[in-house]
C-alpha positions in Angstrom: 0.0 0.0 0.0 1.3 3.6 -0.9 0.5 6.7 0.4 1.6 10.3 0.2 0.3 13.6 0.3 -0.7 15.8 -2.5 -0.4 19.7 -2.4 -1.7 21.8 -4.9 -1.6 25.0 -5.8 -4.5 27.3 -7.2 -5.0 26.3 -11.1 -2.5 23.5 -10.7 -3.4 20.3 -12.6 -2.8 16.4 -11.3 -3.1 13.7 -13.6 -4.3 10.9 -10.9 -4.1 7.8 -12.8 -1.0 5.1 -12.4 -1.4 1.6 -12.7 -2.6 0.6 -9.7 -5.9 1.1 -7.6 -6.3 4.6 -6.6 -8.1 6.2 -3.5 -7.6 9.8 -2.7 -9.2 11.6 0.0 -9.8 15.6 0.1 -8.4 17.1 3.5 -9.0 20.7 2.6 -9.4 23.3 -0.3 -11.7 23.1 -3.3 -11.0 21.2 -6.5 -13.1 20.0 -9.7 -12.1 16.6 -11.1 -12.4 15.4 -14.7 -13.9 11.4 -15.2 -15.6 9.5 -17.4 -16.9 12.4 -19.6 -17.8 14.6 -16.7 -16.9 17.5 -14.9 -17.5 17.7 -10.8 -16.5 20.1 -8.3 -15.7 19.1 -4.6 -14.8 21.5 -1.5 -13.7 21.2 2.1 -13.0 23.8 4.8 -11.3 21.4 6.8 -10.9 17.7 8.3 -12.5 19.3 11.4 -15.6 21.2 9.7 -16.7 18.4 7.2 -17.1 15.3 6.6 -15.3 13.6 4.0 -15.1 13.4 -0.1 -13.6 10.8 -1.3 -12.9 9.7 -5.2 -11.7 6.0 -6.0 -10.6 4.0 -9.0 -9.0 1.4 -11.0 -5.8 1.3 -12.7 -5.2 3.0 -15.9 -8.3 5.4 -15.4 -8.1 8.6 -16.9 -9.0 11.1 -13.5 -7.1 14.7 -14.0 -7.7 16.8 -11.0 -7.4 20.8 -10.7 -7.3 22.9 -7.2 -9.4 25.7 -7.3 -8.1 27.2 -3.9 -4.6 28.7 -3.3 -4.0 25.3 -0.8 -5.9 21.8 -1.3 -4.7 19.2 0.1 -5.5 15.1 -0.7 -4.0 12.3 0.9 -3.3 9.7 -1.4 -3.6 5.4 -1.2 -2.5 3.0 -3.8 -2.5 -0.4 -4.1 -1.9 -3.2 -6.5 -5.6 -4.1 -7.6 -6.9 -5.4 -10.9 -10.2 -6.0 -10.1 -11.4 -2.7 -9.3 -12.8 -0.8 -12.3 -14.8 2.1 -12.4 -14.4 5.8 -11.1 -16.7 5.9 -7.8 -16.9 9.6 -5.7 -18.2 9.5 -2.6 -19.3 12.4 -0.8 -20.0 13.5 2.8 -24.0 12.8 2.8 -23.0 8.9 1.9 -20.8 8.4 4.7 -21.7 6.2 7.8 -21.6 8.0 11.1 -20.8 6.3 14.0 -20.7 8.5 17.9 -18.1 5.0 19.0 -17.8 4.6 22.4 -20.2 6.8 23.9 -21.6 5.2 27.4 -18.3 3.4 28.0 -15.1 4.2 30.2 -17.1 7.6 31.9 -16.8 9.2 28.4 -13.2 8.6 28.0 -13.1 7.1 24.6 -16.2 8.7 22.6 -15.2 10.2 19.6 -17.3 10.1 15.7 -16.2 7.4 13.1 -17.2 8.0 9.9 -16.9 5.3 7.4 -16.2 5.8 4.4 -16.3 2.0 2.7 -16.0 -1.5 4.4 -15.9 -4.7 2.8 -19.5 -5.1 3.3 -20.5 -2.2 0.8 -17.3 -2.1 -1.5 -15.6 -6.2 -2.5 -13.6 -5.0 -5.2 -11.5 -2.1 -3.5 -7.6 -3.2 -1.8 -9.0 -0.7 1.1 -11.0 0.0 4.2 -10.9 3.5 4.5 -12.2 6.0 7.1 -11.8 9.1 9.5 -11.7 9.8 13.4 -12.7 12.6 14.9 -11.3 12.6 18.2 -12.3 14.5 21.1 -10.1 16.9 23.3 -8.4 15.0 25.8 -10.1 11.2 24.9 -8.5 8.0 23.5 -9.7 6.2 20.9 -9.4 2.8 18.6 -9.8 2.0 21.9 -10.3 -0.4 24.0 -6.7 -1.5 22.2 -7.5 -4.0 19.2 -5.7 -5.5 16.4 -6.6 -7.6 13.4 -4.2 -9.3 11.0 -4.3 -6.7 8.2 -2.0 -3.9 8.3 -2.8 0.0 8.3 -1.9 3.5 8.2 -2.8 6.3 10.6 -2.8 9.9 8.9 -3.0 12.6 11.7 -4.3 16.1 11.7 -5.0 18.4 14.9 -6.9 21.4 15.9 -4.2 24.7 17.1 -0.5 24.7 15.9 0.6 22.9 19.2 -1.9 20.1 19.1 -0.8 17.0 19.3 -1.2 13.3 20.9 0.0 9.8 21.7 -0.1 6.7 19.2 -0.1 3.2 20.7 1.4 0.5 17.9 1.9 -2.8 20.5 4.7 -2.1 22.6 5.8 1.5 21.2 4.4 5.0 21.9 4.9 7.6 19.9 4.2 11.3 20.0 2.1 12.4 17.1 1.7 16.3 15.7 -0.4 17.1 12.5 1.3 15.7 9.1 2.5 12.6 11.0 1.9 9.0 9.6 1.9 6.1 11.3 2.0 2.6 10.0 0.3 -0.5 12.0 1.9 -3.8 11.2 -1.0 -6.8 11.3 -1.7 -8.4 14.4 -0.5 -5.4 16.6 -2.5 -3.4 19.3 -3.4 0.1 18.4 -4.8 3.1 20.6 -4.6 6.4 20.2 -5.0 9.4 22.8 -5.3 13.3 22.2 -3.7 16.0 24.8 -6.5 17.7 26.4 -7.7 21.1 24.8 -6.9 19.6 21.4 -9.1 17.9 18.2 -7.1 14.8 16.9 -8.4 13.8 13.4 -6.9 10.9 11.7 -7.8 8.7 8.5 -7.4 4.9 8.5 -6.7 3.2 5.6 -6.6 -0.7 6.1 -5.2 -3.1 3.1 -7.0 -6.4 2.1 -5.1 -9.4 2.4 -4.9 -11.9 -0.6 -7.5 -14.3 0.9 -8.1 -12.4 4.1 -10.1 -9.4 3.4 -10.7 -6.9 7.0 -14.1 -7.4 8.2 -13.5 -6.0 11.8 -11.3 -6.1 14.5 -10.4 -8.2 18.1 -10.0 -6.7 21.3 -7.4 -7.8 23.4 -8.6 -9.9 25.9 -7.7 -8.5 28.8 -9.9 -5.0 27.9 -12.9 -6.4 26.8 -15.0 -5.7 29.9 -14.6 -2.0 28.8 -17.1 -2.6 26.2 -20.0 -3.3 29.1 -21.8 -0.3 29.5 -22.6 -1.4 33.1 -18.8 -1.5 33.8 -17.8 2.3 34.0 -14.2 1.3 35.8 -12.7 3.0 38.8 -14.0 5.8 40.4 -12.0 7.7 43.1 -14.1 8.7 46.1 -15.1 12.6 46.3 -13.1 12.3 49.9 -9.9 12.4 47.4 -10.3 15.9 45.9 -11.2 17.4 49.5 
């Protein structure tokens, strides 16, 4: 799986296609692309203010796309994939919302997961692809999880001095907007923002040749977090007096 970063200029002009299965994801800034015989125009304040556009396709299809702002921004996914065909956009009003976590942990790990495509409503993409929109101060892809099929973390925050913390099995790392993490299969992943700070990240998971991502496991040992009736500890009020 490839990814980058595209930055482009107002009036300059990217010729998309390659040979290889194509998924590129708007992150700000205003653009029209050229498909199939058709022109379309597509626009996003930010990562924060939004929700996503998305355009996808095969190898060898002719997509040119033009920034119409003086800063648009996609991030970029390629895979080996010859059975995908077809130039599919997907806008923000087809996206599945999800408010994950809320009810569990006190509140600690609710944050909005919007889906982009799963393997239940796209079989011939390489990807999984979606965004988190994490809340000041709250963890999530938690509780920590992992499935066999490797992925890629793409952060952005909210203020110039945003940043957080990115769980990949043993190994923390600090993460600041632009960062990039990759996730190995079969590792745990969780992610935490510092508090006064948006963390936004898109996840991009690759099919395996015979082991396509339905979901994920997780870990044993923090399942009970996903009881609603199982808060976790709370200190006495005595302790703050």
């Amino acid at each position: 799986m490839d990814f980058g970063v595209c930055r482009l200029g107002r009036g300059a002009v990217q010729v998309a296609t390659t040979d290889k299965e194509s998924l590129w994801v708007l992150l700000r800034g205003r653009a029209e692309l050229r498909f199939g015989g058709k022109t379309v125009t597509v626009a996003r304040k930010s990562v924060f203010d939004g929700g996503p556009v998305a355009v996808n396709f095969g190898a060898g299809e002719p997509v040119v796309v033009r920034s119409l702002a003086a800063n648009t921004e996609w991030a970029v996914m390629r895979a080996a994939n010859p059975r995908m065909r077809g130039v599919r956009l997907y806008r923000a009003d087809e996206v599945a919302l999800e408010n994950r976590g809320a009810g569990l942990a006190q509140g600690a790990c609710q944050r909005l997961v919007r889906t982009i495509y799963d393997y239940s409503t796209r079989r011939d993409s390489a990807f999984v692809i979606g965004e988190v929109v994490n809340l000041p101060g709250r963890w999530s892809s938690y509780p920590p999880h992992h499935h066999a099929q490797p992925e890629i973390y793409h952060y952005r925050f909210t203020g110039a001095s945003g940043y957080g913390h990115a769980e990949v099995g043993e190994n923390v790392y600090r993460v600041v907007s632009g960062d990039t993490t990759v996730i190995p299969g079969g590792l745990d992943h969780a992610q935490v923002s510092a508090p006064g700070y948006g963390m936004y990240y898109l996840w991009v998971v690759r099919h395996l040749p015979g082991r396509p991502y339905k979901g994920f496991k997780v870990t044993p040992a923090y399942r009970w977090l996903l009881d609603p009736t199982s808060q976790g500890w709370k200190p006495a009020r005595s302790l703050f007096r």
